[in-house]
Backbone as CSV, one residue per row, in Angstrom:
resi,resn,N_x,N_y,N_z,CA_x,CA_y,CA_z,C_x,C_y,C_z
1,UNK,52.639,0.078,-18.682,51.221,-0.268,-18.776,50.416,0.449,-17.675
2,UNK,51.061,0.328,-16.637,49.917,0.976,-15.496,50.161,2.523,-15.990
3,UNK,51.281,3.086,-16.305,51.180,4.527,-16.402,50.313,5.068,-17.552
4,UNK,50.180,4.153,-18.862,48.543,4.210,-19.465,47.547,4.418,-19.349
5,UNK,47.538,3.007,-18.285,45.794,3.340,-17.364,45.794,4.519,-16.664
6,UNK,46.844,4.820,-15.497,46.389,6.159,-15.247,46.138,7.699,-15.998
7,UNK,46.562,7.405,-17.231,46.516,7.979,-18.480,45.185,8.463,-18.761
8,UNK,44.429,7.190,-18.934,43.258,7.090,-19.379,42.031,7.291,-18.601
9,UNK,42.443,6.843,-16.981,41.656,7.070,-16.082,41.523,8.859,-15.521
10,UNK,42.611,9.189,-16.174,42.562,10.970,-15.878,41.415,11.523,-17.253
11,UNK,41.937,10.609,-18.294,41.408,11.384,-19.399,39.593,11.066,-19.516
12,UNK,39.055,10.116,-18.759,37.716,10.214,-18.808,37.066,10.510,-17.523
13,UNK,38.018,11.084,-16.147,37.247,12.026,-15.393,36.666,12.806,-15.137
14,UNK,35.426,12.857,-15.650,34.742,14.450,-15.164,34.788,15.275,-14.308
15,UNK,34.818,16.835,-14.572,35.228,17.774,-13.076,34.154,17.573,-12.576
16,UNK,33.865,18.217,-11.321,33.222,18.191,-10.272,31.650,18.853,-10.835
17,UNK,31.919,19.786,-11.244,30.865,20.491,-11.678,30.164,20.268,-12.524
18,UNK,30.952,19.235,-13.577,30.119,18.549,-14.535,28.864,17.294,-14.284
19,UNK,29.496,16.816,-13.047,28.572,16.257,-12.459,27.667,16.795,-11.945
20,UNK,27.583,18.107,-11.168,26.432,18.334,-10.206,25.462,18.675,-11.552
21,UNK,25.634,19.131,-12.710,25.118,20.110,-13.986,23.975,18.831,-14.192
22,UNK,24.926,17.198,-14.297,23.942,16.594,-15.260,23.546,15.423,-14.011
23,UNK,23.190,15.665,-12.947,22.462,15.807,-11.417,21.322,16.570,-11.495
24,UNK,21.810,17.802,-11.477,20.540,18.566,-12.204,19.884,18.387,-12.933
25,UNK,20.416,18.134,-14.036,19.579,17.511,-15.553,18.442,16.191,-14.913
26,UNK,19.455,15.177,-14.330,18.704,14.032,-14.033,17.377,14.571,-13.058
27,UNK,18.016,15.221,-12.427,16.211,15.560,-11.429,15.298,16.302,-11.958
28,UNK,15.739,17.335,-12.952,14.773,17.781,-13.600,13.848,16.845,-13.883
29,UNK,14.559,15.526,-15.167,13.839,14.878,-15.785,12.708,13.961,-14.921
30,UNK,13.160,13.754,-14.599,12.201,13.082,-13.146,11.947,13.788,-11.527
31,UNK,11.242,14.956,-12.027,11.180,16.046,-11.168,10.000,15.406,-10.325
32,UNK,8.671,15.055,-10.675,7.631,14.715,-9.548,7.912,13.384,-8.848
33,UNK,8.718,12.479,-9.273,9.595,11.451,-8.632,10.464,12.048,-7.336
34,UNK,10.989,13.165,-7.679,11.973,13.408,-6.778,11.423,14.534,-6.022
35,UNK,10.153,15.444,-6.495,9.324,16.014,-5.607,8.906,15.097,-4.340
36,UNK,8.088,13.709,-4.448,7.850,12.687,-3.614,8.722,12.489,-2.648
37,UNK,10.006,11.990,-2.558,11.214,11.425,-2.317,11.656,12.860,-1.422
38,UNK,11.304,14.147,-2.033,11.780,15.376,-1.220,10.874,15.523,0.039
39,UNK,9.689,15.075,-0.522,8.702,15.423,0.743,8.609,14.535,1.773
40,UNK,8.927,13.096,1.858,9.097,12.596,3.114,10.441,12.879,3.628
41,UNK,11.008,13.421,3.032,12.829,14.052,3.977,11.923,15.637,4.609
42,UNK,11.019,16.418,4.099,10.593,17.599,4.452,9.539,17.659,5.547
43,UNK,8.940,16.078,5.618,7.968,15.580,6.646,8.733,15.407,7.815
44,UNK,9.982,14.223,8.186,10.218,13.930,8.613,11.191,15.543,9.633
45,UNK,11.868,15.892,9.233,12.362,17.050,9.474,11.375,18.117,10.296
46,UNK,10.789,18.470,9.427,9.795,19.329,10.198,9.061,18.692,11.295
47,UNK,8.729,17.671,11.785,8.310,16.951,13.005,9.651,17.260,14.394
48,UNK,11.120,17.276,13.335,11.883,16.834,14.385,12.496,18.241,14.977
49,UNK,11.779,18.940,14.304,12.323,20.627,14.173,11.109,21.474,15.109
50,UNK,10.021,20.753,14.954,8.369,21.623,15.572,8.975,20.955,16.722
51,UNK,9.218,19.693,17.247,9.405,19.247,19.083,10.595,19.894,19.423
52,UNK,11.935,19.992,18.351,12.822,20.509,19.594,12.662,22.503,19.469
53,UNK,12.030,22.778,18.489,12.412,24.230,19.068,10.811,24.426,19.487
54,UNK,9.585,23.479,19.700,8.811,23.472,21.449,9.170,23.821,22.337
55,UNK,10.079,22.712,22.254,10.883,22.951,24.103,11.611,24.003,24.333
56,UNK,12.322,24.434,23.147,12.946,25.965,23.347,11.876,27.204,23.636
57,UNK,10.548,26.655,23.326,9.872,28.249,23.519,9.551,27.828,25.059
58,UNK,9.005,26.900,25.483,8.913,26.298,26.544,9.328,26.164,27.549
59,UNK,10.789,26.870,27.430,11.979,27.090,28.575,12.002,28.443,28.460
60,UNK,12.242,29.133,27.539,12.366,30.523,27.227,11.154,30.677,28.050
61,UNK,10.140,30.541,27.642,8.213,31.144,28.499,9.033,30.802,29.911
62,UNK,9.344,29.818,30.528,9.541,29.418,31.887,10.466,30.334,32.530
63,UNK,11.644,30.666,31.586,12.180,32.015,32.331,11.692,33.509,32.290
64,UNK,10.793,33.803,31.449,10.178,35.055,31.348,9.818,35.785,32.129
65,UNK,9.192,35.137,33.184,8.978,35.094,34.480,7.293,35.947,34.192
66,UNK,6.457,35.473,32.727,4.826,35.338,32.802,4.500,34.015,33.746
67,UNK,3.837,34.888,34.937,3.093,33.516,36.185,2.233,32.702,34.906
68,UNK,1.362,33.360,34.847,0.332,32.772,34.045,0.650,31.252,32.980
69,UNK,1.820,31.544,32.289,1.964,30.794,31.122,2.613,29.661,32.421
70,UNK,3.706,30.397,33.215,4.443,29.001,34.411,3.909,28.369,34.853
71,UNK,2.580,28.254,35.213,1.723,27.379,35.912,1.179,26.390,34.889
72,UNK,0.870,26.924,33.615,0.453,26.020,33.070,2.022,24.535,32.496
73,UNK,3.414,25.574,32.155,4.179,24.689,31.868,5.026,24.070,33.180
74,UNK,4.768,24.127,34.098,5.358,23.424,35.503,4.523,22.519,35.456
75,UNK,3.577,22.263,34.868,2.945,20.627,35.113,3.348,19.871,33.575
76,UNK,4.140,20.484,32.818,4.296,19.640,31.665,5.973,19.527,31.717
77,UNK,6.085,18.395,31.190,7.673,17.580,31.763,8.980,18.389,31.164
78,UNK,10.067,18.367,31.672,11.088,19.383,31.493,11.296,18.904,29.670
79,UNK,11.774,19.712,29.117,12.636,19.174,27.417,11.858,18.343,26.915
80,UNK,12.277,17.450,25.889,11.933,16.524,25.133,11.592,15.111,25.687
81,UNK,10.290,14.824,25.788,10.308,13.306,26.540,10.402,12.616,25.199
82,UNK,10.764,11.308,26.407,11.452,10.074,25.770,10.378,9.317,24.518
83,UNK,9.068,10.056,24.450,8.310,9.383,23.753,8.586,10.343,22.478
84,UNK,8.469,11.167,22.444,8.803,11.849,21.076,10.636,11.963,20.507
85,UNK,11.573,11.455,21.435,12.478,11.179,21.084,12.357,10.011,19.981
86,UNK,11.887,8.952,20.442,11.497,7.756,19.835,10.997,8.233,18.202
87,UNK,9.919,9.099,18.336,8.824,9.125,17.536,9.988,10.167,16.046
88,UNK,10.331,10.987,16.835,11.647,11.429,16.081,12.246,10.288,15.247
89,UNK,12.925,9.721,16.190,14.006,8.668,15.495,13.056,7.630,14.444
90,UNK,11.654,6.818,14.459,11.329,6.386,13.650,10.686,7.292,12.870
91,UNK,10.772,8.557,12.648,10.206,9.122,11.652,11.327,9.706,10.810
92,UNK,12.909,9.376,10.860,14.021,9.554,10.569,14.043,8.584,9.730
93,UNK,14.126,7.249,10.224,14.317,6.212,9.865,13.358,5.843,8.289
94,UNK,12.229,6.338,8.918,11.325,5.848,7.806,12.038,7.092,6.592
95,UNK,12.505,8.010,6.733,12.750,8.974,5.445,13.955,8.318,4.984
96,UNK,14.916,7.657,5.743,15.852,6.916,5.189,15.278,5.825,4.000
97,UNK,14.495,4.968,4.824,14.277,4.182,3.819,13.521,4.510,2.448
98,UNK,12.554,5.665,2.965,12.258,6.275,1.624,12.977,6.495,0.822
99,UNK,13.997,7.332,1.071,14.911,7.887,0.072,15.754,6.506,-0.388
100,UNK,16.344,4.967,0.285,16.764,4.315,-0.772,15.971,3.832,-1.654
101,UNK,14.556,3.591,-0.814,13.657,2.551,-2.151,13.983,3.739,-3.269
102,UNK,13.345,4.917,-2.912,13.151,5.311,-4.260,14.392,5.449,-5.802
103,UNK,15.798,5.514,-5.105,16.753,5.777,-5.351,17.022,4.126,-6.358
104,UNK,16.630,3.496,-5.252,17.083,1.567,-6.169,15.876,1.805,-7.294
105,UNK,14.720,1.961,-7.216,14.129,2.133,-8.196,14.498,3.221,-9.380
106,UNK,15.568,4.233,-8.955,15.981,4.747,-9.786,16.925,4.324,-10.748
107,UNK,17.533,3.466,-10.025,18.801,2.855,-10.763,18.219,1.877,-11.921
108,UNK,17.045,1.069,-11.154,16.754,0.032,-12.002,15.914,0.898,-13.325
109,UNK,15.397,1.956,-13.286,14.859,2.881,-14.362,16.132,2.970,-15.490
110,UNK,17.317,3.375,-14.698,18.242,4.047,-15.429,19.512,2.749,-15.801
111,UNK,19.266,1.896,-16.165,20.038,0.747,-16.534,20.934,0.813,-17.456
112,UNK,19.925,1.612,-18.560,20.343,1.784,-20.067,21.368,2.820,-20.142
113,UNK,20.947,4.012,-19.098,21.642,5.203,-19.356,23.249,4.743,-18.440
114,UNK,22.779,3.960,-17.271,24.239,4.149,-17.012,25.689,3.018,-17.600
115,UNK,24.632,1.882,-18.170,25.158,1.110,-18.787,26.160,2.040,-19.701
116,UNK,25.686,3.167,-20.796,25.685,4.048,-21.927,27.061,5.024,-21.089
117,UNK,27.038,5.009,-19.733,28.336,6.166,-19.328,28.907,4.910,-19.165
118,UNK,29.166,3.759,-18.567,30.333,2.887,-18.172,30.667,2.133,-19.613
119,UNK,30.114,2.512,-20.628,30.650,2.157,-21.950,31.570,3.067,-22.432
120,UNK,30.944,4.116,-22.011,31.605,5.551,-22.444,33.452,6.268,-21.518
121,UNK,33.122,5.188,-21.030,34.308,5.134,-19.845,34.191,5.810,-18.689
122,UNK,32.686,5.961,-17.779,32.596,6.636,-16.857,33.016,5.816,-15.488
123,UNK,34.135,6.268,-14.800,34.453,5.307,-13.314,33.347,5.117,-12.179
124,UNK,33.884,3.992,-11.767,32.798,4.275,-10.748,32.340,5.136,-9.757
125,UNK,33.335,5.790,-9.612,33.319,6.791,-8.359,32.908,7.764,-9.261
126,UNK,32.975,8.006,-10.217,31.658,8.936,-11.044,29.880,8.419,-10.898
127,UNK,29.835,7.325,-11.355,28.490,7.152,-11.243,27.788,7.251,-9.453
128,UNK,29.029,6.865,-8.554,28.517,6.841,-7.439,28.569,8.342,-6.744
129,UNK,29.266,9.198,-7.384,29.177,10.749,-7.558,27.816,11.214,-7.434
130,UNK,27.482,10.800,-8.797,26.144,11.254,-9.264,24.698,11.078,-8.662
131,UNK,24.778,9.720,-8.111,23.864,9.350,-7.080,23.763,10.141,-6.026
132,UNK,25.021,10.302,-5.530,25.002,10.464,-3.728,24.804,12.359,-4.086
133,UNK,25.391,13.072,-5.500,25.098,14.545,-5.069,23.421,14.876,-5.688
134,UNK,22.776,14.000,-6.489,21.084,13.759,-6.737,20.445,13.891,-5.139
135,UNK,20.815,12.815,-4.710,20.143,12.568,-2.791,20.377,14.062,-2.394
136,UNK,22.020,13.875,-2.314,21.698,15.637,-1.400,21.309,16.703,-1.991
137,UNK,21.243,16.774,-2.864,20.467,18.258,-3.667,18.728,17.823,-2.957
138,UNK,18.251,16.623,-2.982,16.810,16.803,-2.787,16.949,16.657,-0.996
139,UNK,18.112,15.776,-0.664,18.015,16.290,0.714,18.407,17.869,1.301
140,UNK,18.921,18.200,0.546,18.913,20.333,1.109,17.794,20.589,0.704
141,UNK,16.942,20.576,-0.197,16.122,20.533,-0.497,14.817,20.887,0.389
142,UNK,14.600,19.618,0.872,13.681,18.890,1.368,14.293,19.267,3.177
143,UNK,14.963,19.595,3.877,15.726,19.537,4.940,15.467,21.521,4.931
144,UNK,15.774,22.022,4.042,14.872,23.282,4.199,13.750,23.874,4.166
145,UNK,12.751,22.975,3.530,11.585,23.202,3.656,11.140,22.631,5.042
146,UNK,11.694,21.563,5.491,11.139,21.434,6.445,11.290,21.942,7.851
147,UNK,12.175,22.497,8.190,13.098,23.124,8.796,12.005,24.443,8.965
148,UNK,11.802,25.584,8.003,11.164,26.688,8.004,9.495,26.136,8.328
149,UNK,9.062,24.936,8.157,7.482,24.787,8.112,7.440,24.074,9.404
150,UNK,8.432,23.210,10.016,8.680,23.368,11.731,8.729,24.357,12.508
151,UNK,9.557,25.103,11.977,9.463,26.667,12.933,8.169,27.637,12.789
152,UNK,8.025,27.263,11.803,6.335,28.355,11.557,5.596,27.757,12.231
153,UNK,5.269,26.261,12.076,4.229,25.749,13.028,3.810,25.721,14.360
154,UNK,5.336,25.780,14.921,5.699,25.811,16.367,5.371,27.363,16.491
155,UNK,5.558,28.195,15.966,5.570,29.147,16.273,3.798,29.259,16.660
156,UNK,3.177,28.852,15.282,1.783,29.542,15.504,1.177,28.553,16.465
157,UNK,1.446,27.284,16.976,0.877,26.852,17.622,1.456,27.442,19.289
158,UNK,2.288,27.924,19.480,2.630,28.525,20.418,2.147,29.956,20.985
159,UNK,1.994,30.621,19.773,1.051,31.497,19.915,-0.326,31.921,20.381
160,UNK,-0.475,30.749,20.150,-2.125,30.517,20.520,-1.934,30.432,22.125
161,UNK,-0.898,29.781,22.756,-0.712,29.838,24.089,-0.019,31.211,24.942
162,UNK,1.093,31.719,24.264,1.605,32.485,24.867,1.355,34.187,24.131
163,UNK,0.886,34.153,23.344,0.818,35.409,22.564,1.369,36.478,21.918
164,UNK,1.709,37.814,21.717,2.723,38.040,21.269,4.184,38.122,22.156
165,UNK,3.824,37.646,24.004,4.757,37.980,24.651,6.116,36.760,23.774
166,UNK,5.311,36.088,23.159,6.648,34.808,22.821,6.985,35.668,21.400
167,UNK,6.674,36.245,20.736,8.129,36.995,19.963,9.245,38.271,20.844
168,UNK,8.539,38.479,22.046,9.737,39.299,22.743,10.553,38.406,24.010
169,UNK,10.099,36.938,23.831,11.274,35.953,24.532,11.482,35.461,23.353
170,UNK,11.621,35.108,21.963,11.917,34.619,21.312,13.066,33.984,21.275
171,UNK,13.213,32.620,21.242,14.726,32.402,21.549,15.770,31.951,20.041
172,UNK,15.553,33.201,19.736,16.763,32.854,18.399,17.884,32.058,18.371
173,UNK,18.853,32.559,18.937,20.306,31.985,19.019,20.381,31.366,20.313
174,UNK,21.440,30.663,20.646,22.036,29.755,22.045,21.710,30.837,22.862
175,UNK,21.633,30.082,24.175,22.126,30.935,25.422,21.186,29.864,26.419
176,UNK,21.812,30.278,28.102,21.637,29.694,28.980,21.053,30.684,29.862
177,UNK,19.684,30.053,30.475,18.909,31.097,31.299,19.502,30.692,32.915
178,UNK,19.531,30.673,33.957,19.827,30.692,35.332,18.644,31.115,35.997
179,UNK,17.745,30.142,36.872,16.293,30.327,37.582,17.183,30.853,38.756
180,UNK,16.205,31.281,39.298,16.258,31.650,40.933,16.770,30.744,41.867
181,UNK,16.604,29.445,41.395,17.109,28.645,42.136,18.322,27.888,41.996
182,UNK,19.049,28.788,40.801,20.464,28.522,40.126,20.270,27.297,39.383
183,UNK,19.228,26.786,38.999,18.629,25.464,37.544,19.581,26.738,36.296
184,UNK,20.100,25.616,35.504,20.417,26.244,34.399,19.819,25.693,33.509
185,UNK,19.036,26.373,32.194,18.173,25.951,31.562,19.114,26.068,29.726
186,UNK,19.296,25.652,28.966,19.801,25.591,28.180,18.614,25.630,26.510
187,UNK,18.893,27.014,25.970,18.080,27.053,25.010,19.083,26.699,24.033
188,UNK,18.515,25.952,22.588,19.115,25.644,21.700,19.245,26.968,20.239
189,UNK,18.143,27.653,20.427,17.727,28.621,19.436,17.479,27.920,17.982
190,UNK,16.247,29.057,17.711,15.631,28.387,16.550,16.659,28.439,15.378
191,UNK,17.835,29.724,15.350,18.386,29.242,13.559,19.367,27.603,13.816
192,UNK,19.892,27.632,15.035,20.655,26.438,15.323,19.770,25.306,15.325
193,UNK,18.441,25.099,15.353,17.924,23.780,15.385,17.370,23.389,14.085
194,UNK,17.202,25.204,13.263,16.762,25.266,11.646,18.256,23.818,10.615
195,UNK,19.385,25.233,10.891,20.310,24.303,10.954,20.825,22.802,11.102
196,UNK,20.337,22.471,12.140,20.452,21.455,12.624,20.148,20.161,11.613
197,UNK,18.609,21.029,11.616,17.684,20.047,10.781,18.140,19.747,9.527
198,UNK,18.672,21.074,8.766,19.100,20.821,7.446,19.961,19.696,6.993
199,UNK,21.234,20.166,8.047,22.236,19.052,8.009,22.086,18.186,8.210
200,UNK,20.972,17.580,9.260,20.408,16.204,9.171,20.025,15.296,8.194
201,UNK,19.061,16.667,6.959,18.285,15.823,6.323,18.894,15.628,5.289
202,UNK,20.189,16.393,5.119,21.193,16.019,3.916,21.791,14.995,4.111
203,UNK,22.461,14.694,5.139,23.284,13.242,6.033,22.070,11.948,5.622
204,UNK,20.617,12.084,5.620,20.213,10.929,5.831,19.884,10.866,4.540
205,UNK,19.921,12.096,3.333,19.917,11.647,2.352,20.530,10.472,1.375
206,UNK,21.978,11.344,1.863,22.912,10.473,1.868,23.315,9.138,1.959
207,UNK,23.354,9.215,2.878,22.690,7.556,3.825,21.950,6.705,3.063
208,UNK,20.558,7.391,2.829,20.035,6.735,2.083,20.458,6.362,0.916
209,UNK,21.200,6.811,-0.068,21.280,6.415,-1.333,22.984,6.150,-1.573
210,UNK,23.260,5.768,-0.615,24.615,5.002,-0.464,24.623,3.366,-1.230
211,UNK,23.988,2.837,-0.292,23.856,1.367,-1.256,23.113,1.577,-2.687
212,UNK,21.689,2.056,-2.806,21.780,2.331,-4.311,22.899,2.852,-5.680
213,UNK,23.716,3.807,-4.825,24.765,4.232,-5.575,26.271,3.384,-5.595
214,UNK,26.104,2.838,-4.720,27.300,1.380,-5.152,27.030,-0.045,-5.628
215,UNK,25.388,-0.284,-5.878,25.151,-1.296,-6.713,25.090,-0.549,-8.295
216,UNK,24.204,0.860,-8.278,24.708,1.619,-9.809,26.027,1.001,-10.455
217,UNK,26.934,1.847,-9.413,28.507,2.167,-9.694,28.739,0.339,-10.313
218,UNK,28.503,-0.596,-9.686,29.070,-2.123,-10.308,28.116,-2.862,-11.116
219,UNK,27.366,-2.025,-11.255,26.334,-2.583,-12.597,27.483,-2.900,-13.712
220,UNK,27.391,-4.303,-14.291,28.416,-4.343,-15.500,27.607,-3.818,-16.674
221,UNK,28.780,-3.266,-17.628,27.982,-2.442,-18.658,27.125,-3.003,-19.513
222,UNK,27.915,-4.298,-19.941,27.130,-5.089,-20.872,25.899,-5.414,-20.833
223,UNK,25.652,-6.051,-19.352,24.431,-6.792,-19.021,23.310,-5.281,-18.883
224,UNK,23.684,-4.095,-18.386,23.152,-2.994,-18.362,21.970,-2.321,-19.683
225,UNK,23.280,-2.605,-20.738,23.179,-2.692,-21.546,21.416,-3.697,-22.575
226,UNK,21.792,-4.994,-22.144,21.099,-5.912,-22.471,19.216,-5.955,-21.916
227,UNK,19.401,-4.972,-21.238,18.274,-5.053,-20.006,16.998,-3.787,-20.693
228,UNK,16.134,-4.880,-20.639,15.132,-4.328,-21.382,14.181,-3.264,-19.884
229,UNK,13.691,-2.284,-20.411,13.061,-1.467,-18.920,11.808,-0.862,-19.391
């Protein structure tokens, strides 16, 4: 008997790819839903992407060794203060919760349809598949747009201060500057914080639509079924 079920449980697994295909399908269909849902993961990101690669131009200008621009940033506080750390983290938070409301409201949209796969013999770890690779497609998504519209911003608002001397300190990649006074200053570089961001905003996609996708996954079929929407 059990070697049946595992029989059967092989024979209505979908590959991998079949899922991401009708992931796709699903966001299409509800594309300005999930446009919404993309743009507070692309808000939130780009806030957290314009403060930390700030401080990277901000250290970079400080070692350049332009007097002009040093005087003005020796009176403004080393790295990231603790107030925009904060402001970071609840503007994280709030894209989390965006992304589950919208996600539980997805489920409760889609009652009928998933009722229609767990009739069809879809497991749960399929339906909870489908959820969690929906989130991260709009969290890469959304985690790259914001990512590139952080760095542009920072850029042009930096510009306005330092001029074109800040595309010839530009601080692309890692590295560690050493002052005169042996301070070691630690740049993060902009593709590593681009980066950064991305992977963030996929993780909190995630995150987010974790519990939506395991109340999906134990929706019983029947009652699924029964549920008028």
């Amino acid at each position: 008997m059990e070697q049946q079920r595992g029989q059967i449980g092989q024979q209505i697994e979908l590959p991998f790819m079949e899922s991401v295909r009708i992931s796709f399908q699903s966001l299409k269909i509800r594309f300005w839903r999930s446009i919404i849902t993309t743009a507070g993961i692309t808000l939130g990101i780009a806030f957290m992407v314009s403060v930390i690669t700030n401080s990277d131009f901000s250290n970079a200008m400080k070692e350049s060794g332009r007097t002009a621009e040093i005087r003005i940033l020796e009176e403004e506080p080393e790295g990231i203060s603790t107030k925009e750390i904060w402001l970071i983290i609840m503007s994280l938070i709030v894209c989390v919760v965006g992304i589950a409301n919208a996600m539980l409201m997805a489920v409760t949209e889609r009652f009928r349809e998933i009722g229609t796969m767990k009739c069809l013999g879809a497991l749960d770890r399929f339906v909870v598949r489908l959820f969690l690779l929906e989130a991260g497609f709009q969290g890469l998504a959304g985690a790259l747009i914001g990512a590139f519209i952080g760095t542009l911003g920072s850029v042009l608002l930096n510009l306005k201060t330092y001029g074109l001397d800040l595309f010839y300190y530009f601080p692309l990649l890692p590295k560690q500057l050493e002052s005169d006074t042996g301070e070691i200053t630690r740049i993060y570089g902009v593709l590593v914080i681009a980066l950064f961001g991305t992977v963030i905003g996929m993780i909190l996609a995630i995150l987010g639509a974790a519990f939506p996708a395991w109340r999906a996954a134990k929706l019983p079929p029947a009652e699924a079924m029964r549920t008028e929407v």
